[in-house]
C-alpha positions as CSV (number, residue, x, y, z in Angstrom):
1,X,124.8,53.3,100.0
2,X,125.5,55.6,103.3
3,X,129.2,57.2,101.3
4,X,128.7,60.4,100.4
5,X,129.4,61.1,96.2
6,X,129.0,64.0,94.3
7,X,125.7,65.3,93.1
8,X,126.4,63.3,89.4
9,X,127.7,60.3,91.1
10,X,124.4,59.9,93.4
11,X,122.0,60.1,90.3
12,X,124.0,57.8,88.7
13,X,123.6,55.5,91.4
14,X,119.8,56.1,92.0
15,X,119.1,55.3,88.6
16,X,121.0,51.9,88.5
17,X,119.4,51.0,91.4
18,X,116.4,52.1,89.9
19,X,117.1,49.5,87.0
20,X,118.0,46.9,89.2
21,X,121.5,47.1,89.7
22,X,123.5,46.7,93.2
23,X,126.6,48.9,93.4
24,X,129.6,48.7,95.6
25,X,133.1,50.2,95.6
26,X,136.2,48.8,94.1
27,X,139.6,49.4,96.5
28,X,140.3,52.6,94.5
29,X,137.0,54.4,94.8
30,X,135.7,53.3,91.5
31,X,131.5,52.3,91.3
32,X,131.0,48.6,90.5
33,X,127.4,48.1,88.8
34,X,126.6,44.2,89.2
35,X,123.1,43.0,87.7
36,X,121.7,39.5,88.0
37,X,120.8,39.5,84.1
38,X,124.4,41.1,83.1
39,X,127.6,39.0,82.4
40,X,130.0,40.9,83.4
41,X,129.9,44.3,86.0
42,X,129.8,47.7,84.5
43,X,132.6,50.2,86.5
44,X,132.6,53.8,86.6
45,X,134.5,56.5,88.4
46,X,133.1,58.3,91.5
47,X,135.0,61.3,91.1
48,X,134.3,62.4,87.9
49,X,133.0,65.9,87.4
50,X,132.2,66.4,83.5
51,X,128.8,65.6,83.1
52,X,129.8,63.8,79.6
53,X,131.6,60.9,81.7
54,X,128.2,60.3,83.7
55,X,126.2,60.3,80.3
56,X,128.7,58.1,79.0
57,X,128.2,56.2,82.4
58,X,123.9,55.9,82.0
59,X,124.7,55.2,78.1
60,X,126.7,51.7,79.3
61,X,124.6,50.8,82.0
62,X,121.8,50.9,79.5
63,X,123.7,49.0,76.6
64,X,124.5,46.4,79.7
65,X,120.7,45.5,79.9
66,X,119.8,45.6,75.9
67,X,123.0,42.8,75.3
């Protein structure tokens, strides 16, 4: 992706794409994780700033691939 994210938000993103995920942008900013192998797409803000929410982020991107 050539947008520029925060420092959490661009490790998040390395590491889905590093699983296998594509991610684009929703109309409001948000991340859309899509994976061939997945259902349904995983979102996640791009703005957030607690590093809980971007654990919390990895944590359902994971769970996405176990299911």
């Amino acid at each position: 992706m050539k947008r520029r994210f925060r420092k959490g938000a661009r490790e998040v993103i390395l590491y889905a794409e590093a699983l296998g995920y594509t991610c684009s942008i929703t109309g409001h900013n948000a991340l859309r994780f899509c994976h061939p192998s997945v259902p349904k797409p995983v979102f996640g803000s791009s703005q957030t700033v607690d590093t809980r929410g971007l654990k919390n982020l990895l944590a359902e991107l994971r769970r996405a691939l176990a299911s």
